[in-house]
C-alpha positions as CSV (number, residue, x, y, z in Angstrom):
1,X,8.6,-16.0,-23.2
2,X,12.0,-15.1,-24.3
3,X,13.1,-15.3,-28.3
4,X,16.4,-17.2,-28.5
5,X,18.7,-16.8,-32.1
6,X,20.3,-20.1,-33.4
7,X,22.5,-20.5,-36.3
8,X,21.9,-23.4,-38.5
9,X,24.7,-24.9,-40.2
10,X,22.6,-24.7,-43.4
11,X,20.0,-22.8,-43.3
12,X,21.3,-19.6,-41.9
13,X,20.3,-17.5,-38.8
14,X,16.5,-18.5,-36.9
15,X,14.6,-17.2,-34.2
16,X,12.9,-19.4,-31.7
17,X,10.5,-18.8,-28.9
18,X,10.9,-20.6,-25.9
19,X,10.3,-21.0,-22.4
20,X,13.7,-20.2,-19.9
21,X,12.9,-24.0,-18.7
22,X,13.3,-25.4,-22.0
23,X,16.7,-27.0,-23.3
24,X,18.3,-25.2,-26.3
25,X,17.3,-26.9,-29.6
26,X,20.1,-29.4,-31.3
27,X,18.3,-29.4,-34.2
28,X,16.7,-27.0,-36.9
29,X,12.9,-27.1,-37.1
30,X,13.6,-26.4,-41.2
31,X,16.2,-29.0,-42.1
32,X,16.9,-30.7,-39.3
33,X,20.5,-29.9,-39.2
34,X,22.6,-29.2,-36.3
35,X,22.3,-25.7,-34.6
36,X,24.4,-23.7,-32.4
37,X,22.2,-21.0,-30.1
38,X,23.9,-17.7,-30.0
39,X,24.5,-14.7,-27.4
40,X,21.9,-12.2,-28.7
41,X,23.4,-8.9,-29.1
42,X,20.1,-7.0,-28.6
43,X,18.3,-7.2,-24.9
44,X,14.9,-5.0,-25.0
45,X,14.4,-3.6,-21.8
46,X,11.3,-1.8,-20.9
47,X,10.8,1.2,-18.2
48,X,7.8,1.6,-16.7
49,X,6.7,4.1,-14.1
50,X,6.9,7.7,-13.7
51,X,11.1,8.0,-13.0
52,X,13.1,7.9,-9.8
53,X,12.3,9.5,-6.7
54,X,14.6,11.0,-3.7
55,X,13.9,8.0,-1.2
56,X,15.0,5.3,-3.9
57,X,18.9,6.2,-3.2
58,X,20.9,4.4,-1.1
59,X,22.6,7.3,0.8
60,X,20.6,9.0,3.7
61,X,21.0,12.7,3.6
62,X,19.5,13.5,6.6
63,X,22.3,12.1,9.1
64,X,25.2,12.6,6.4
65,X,25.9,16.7,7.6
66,X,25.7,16.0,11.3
67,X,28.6,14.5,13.4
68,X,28.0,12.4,16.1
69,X,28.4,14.0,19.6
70,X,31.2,12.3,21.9
């Protein structure tokens, strides 16, 4: 589940956990004031595997040198 940042119009800056389904919240879970949910600035993105290989390109190399006969 994705963390989502809200600003609180009192308290400050919060994080919240919630599901991509889920509305944004309207109101802090602290105070119960009214909250704005912000752009995060930070996305972690994870790589996993062992890299790139020849055949994930787009371009085919094979065909690429050789002109077609007419």
């Amino acid at each position: 589940m994705p963390i989502y940042e809200y600003k609180c119009a009192k308290c400050g800056h919060f994080e919240q956990q919630q599901s991509i389904k889920d509305n944004p919240l309207a109101h802090c879970p602290t105070c119960h004031g009214p909250v704005q949910r912000l752009i995060s600035k930070s996305v972690g993105i994870i790589f996993k595997g062992s890299g790139f290989y020849i055949n994930d390109s787009k371009s085919d190399s094979k065909g690429s040198s050789e002109t077609p006969a007419s």
